[in-house]
N, C-alpha and C positions, 0 to 999 in steps of 0.2 A: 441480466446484463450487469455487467461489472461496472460502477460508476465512481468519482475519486472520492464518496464516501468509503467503498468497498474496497479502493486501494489504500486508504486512509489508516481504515483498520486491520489491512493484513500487514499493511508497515508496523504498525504497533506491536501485534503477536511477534511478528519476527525481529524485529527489535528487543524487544525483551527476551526472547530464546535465546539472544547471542548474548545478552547481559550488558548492552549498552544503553544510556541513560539518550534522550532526546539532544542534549548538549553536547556528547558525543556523535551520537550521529550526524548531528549538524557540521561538527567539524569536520568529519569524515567525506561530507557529501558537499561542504561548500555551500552550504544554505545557511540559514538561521534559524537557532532555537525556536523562534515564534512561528516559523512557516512549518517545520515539523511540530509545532502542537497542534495548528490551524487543521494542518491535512489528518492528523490521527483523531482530530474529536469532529472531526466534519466542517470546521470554520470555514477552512479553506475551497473558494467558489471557484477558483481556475489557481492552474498552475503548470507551467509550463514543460515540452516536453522533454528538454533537458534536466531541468531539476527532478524531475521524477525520474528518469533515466541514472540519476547519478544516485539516487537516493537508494534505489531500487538496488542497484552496481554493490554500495556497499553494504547490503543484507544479502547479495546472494542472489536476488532474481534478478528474473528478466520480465517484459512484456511482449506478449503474444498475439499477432495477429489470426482470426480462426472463423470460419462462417460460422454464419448466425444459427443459432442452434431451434430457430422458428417453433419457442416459446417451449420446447421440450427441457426436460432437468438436467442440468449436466453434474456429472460427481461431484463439483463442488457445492453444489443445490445438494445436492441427498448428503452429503458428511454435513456440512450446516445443518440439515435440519434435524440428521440424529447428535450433534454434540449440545442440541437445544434442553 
C-alpha cells in the first residue's frame, strides 16, 4: 500500500529527474519549500488532497484509484525490491 511516505519519496526521485530543486517545485506547485521537504523525508503526517494534486501536476503524475491487490506484489513491489 502506497502511504504519503511512499508518495513522499517518489516525489523526490521525480523531482530530481526533471532537475528542479525543492524551491522550485514549490513555486511551481503553490506550496512551500518546507511542506515539500516535510512530504519527501516523511515529516509530513497529513497533507491535503489538493496540494498533492498540484504537486503531483507539476512532475508529471497523476494519482490512481485501483482495487486492493489483497496483499499480492504488484510491479511496483518487484522493481523496489530488485533496485535494492
Amino acid at each position: 500500500m502506497l502511504d504519503l511516505l511512499g508518495i513522499g519519496e517518489r516525489i523526490a526521485v521525480e523531482r530530481k529527474a526533471l532537475g528542479l530543486t525543492q524551491t522550485q517545485l514549490a513555486q511551481r506547485s503553490r506550496t512551500s519549500r518546507a511542506t515539500i521537504t516535510a512530504l519527501e523525508t516523511g515529516a509530513q503526517r497529513e497533507l491535503g488532497f489538493n496540494k498533492i494534486m498540484a504537486i503531483l501536476t507539476v512532475l508529471g503524475l497523476d494519482l490512481r484509484l485501483t482495487a486492493a491487490n489483497a496483499g499480492q506484489q504488484t510491479l511496483e513491489d518487484l522493481q523496489r525490491e530488485r533496485d535494492r
